[in-house]
C-alpha positions in Angstrom: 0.0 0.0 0.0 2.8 2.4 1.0 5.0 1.6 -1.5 1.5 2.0 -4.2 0.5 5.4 -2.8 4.3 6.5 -3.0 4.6 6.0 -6.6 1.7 7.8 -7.1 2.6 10.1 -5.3 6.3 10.5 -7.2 4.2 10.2 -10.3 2.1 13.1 -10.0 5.0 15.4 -8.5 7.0 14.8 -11.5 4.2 15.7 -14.2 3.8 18.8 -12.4 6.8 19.4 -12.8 7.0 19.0 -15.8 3.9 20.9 -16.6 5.7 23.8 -15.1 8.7 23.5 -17.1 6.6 23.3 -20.5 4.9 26.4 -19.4 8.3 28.2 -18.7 9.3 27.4 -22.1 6.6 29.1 -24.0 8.4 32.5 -22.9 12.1 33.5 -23.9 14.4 33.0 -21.3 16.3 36.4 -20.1 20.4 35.9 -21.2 22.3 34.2 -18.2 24.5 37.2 -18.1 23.8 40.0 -15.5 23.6 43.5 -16.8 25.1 46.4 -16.2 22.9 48.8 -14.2 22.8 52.5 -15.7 23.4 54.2 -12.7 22.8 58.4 -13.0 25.4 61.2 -13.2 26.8 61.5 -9.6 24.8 64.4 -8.2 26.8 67.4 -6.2 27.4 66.4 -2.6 25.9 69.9 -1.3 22.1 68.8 -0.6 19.2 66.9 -1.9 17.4 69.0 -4.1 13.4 69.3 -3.6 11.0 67.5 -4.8 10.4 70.1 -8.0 14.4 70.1 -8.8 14.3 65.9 -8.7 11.7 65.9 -11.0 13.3 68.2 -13.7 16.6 66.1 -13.3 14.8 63.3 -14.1 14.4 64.6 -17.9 17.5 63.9 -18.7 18.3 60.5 -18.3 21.8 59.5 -18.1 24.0 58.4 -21.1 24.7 54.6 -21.2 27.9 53.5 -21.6 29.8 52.3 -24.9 29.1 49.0 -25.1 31.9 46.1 -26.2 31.0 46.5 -29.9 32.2 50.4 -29.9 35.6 50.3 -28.2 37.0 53.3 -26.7 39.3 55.6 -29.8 42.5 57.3 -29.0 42.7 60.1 -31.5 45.2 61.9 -29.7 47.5 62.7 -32.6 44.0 64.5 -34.2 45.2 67.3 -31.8 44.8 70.7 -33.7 45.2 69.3 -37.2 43.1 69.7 -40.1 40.9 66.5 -41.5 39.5 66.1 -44.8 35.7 64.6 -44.9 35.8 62.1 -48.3 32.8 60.9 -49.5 31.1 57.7 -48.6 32.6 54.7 -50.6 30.2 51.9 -51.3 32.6 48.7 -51.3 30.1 46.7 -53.9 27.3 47.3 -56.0 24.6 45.9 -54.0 22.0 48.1 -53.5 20.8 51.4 -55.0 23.9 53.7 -54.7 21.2 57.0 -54.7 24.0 59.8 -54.6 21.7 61.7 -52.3 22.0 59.2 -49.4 25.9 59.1 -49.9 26.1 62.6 -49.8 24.0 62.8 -46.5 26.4 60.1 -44.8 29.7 62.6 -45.9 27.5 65.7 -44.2 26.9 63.3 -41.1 30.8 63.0 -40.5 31.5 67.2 -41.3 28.6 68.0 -39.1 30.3 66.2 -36.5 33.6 67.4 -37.2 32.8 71.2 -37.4 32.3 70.4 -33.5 35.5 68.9 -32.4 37.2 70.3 -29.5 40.3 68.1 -31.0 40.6 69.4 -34.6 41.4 72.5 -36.1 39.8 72.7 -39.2 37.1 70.2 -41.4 37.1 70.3 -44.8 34.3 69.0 -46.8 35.6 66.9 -49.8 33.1 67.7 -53.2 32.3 65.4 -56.0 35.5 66.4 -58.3 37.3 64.5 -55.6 39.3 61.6 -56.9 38.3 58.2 -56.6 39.7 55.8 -54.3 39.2 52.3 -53.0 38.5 52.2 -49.4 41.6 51.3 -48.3 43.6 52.8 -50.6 46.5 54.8 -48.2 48.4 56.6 -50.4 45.2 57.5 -52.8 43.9 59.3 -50.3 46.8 60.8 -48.9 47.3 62.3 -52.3 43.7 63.7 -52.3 44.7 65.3 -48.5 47.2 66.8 -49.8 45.5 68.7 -52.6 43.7 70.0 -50.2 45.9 70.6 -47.9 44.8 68.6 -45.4 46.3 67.0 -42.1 44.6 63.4 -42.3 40.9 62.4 -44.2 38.4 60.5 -42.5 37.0 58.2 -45.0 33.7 56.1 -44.3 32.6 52.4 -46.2 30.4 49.9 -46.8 30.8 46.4 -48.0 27.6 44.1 -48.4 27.0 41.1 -46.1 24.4 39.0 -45.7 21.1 40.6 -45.1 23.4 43.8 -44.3 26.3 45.9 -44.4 29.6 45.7 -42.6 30.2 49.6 -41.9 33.7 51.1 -41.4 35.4 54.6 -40.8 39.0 55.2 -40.5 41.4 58.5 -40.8 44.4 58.4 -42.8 47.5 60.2 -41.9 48.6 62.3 -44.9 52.4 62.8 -44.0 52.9 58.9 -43.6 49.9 57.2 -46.4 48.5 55.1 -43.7 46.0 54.4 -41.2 46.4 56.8 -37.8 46.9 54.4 -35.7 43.7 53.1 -33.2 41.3 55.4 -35.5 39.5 52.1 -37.6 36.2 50.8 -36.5 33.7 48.8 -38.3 30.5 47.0 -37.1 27.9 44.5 -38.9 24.7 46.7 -39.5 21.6 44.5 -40.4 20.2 47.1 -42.8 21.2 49.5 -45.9 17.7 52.2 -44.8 19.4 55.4 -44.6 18.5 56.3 -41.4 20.2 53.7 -39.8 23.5 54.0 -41.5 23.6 57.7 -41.0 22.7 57.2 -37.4 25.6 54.3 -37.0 28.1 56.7 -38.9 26.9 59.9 -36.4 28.0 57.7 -33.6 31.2 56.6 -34.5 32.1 60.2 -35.6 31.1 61.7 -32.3 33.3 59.0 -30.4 36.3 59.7 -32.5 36.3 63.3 -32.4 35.0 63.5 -29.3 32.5 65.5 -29.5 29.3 65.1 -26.8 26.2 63.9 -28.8 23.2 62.7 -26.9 19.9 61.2 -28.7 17.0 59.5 -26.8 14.9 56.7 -27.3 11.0 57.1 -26.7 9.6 53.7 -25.4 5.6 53.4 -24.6 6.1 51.0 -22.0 2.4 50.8 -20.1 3.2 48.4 -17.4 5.3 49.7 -14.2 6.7 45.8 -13.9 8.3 46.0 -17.4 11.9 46.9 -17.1 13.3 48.0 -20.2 17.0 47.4 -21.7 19.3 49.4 -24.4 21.7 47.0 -25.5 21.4 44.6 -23.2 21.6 46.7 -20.3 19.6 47.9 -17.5 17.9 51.0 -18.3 16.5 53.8 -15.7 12.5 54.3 -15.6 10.6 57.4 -15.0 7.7 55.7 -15.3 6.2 58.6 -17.7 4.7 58.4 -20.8 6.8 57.9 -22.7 9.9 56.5 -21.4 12.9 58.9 -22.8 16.0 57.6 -22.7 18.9 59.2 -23.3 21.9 57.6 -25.5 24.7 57.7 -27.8 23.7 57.9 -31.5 23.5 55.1 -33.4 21.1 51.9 -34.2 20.5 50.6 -30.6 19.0 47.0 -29.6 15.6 47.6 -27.3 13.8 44.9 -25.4 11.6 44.8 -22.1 11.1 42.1 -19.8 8.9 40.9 -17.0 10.2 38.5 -14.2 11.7 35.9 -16.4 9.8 36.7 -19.5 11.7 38.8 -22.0 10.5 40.2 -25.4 12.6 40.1 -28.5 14.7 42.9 -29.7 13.7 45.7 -31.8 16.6 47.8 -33.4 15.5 51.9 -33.4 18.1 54.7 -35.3 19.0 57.8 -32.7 20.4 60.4 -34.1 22.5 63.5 -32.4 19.8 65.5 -31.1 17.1 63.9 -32.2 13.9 60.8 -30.9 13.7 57.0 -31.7 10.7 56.8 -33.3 8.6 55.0 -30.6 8.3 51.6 -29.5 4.9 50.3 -27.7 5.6 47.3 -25.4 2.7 45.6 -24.6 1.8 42.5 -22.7 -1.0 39.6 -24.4 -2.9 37.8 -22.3 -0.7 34.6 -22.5 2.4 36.7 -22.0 4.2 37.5 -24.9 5.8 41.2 -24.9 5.8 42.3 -28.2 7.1 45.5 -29.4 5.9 47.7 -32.1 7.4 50.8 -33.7 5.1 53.7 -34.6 5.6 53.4 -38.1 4.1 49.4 -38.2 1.2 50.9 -36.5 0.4 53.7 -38.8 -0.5 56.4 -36.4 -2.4 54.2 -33.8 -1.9 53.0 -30.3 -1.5 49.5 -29.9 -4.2 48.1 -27.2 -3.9 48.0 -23.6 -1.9 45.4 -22.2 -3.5 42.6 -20.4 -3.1 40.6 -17.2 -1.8 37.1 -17.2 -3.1 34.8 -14.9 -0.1 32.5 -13.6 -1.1 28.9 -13.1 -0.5 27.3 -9.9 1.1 24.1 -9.0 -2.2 23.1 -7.6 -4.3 22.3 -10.6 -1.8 19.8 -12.3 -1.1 17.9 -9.0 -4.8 17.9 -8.7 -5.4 16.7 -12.0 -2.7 14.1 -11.8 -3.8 12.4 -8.3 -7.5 12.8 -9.5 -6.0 10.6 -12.3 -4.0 8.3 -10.4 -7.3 8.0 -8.2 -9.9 6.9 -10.9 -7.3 4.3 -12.6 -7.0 3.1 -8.8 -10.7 2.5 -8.2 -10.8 1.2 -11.5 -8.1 -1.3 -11.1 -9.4 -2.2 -7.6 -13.1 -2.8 -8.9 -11.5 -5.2 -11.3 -10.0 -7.2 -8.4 -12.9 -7.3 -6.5 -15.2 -8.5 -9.5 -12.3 -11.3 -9.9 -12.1 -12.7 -6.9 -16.1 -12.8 -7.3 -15.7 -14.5 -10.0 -13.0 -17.0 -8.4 -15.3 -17.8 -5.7 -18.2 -18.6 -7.7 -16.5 -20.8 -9.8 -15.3 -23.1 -6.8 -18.7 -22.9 -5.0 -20.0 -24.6 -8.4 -17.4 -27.0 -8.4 -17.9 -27.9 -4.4 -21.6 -28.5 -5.1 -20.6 -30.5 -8.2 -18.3 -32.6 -6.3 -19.4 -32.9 -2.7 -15.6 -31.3 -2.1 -13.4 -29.1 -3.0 -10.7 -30.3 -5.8 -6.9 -28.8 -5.6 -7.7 -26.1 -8.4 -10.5 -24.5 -6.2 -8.7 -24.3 -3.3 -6.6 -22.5 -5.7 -8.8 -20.5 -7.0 -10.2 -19.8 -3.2 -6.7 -18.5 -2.4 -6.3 -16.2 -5.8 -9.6 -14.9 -5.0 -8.8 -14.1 -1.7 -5.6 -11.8 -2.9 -7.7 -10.1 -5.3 -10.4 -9.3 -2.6 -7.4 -7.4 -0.3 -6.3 -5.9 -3.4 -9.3 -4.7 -4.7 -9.9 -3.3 -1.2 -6.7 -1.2 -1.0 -6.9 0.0 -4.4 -10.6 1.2 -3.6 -9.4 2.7 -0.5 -6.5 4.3 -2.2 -8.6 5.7 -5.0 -11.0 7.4 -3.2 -8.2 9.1 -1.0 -6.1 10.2 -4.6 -9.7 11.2 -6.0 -10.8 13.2 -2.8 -7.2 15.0 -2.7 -7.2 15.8 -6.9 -10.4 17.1 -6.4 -9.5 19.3 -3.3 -5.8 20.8 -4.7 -8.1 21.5 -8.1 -11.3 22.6 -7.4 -10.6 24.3 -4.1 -7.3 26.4 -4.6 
């Protein structure tokens, strides 16, 4: 009896279980790695500020850091020099090389330049300049010093995949090469020309070092959601919407709540300038989807909904409910069969005048199945009564 009711029990357990684990797996699991926390711009020691003062602060959220995929530039040697902005080389034909969009990537990089505390002069390249391949050192240090030019920044694209790998690097006009820690490149999933002029106002504002800030506007309308740029932590206001405030460039967003996590949605920033929005939402089974503005053509995405967690209750409930019906099934069986047993050696003993080997036989099986039948009956109502309890009743 114990050892029955134990493997029941064992049974049951471990279908919850795994019932619990299936239901985990219809969400996204969060990445094993913890990350970083955006903590704000240390405040001055002198006093808190009142309430009013807090709130204003709390405009201007503070600007993550660079992430692994930008590493830190030393353009030292840039110091008071004079840099050349070339026009944007497209590597390969694929896609439409619309002059307009080239242009606009070259303006990105002066724009940025004209603000560097490091340089002394930018010079905008036109379209008499010579042609050059993209890494072509002493091409362009031919065209720098035409125009009499310190170094030239040059930025490139090269088709891959369902993207573009994007570089930018300065050449040093004196000595035809590459100044020395000033090449960066990075795998861009997209040729839309928001995105690559966002990626390439980035990069320029790291290597000249000039401040640029954009924001990201998130619509997030749940106070559990926690939201994350890149893969890290980012600060909530808990307004609508969420500004937050980060380099330029194309930036990975995703929101999460408890151990469910959306997928991420890539948004262009540029210097000065708003994400278009994002609207996190939450569906009634639990999914977090994201939507941008533009997929939504001017309307707001519903409400989200509350999601009603299952307990452990119901499938343990279900599963000794279970356990209890194919117990009082199996224990009617016995019962019938030692009926059964007994009747048969009755008819023989009448037959006879006595009872032959096989029905005492017979008489002893049918005893067996009468104690099992019992304990089965006994243990099926108990597994029935409890299913119906942790189910119905929690």
């Amino acid at each position: 009896m114990r050892a029955l009711f134990s493997l029941l029990l064992a049974i049951s357990f471990a279908a919850a279980a795994q019932s619990k684990k299936q239901k985990d797996d219809s969400s996204i699991p969060l990445p094993n790695t913890e990350p970083t926390v955006v903590k704000p711009a240390a405040a001055p020691a002198a006093s808190t500020p009142p309430p009013a003062a807090q709130a204003k602060a709390d405009d201007v959220l503070p600007l993550p850091v660079a992430g692994p995929e930008l590493p830190a530039l030393d353009l030292s040697l840039l110091k008071d020099t004079s840099l050349c902005i070339f026009p944007f080389v497209k590597e390969s034909s694929a896609g439409a090389a619309d002059k307009q969009y080239l242009d606009a990537i070259q303006k990105t990089f002066f724009d940025v330049a004209k603000d560097s505390p490091l340089l002394k002069d930018a010079v905008l390249l036109g379209d008499s300049t010579s042609k050059c391949e993209a890494r072509d050192a002493a091409c362009f240090s031919s065209v720098g010093r035409m125009a009499r030019c310190q170094n030239v920044l040059v930025g490139s694209s090269a088709a891959k995949g369902n993207g573009y790998v994007l570089s930018v690097r300065i050449f040093e006009v004196g000595k035809q090469r590459v100044l020395p820690g000033s090449e960066v490149e990075q795998v861009l999933e997209t040729d839309r020309q928001a995105d690559v002029q966002a990626w390439a106002e980035g990069q320029a504002c790291r290597a000249l070092q000039v401040k640029c800030v954009g924001r990201i506007s998130i619509d997030a309308d749940r106070r559990d959601m926690t939201i994350y740029v890149d893969n890290r932590l980012a600060p909530r206001t808990f307004k609508t919407p969420e500004v937050i405030a980060v380099e330029p460039g194309v930036h990975g967003v995703r929101v999460a709540v408890g151990q469910r996590t959306s997928l991420e949605k890539k948004v262009a920033v540029r210097r000065g300038g708003f994400s278009e929005t994002i609207y996190a939402r939450q569906t009634e089974k639990g999914g977090l989807p994201l939507s941008l503005a533009s997929d939504l053509r001017g309307e707001r995405p519903p409400a989200s909904v509350d999601v009603r967690e299952g307990k452990w209750t119901k499938p343990v409930g279900y599963t000794l409910a279970g356990a209890g019906i194919i117990a009082l099934g199996v224990g009617i069986f016995q019962g019938q069969h030692s009926k059964s047993l007994i009747n048969q050696a009755e008819s023989n003993y009448r037959a006879n005048g006595a009872y032959l080997p096989a029905d005492v036989s017979n008489l002893n099986s049918a005893s067996s199945a009468a104690t099992i039948g019992n304990i089965l009956l006994v243990s099926g109502a108990v597994l029935l009564a409890s299913g119906s309890v942790l189910t119905f009743a929690f």
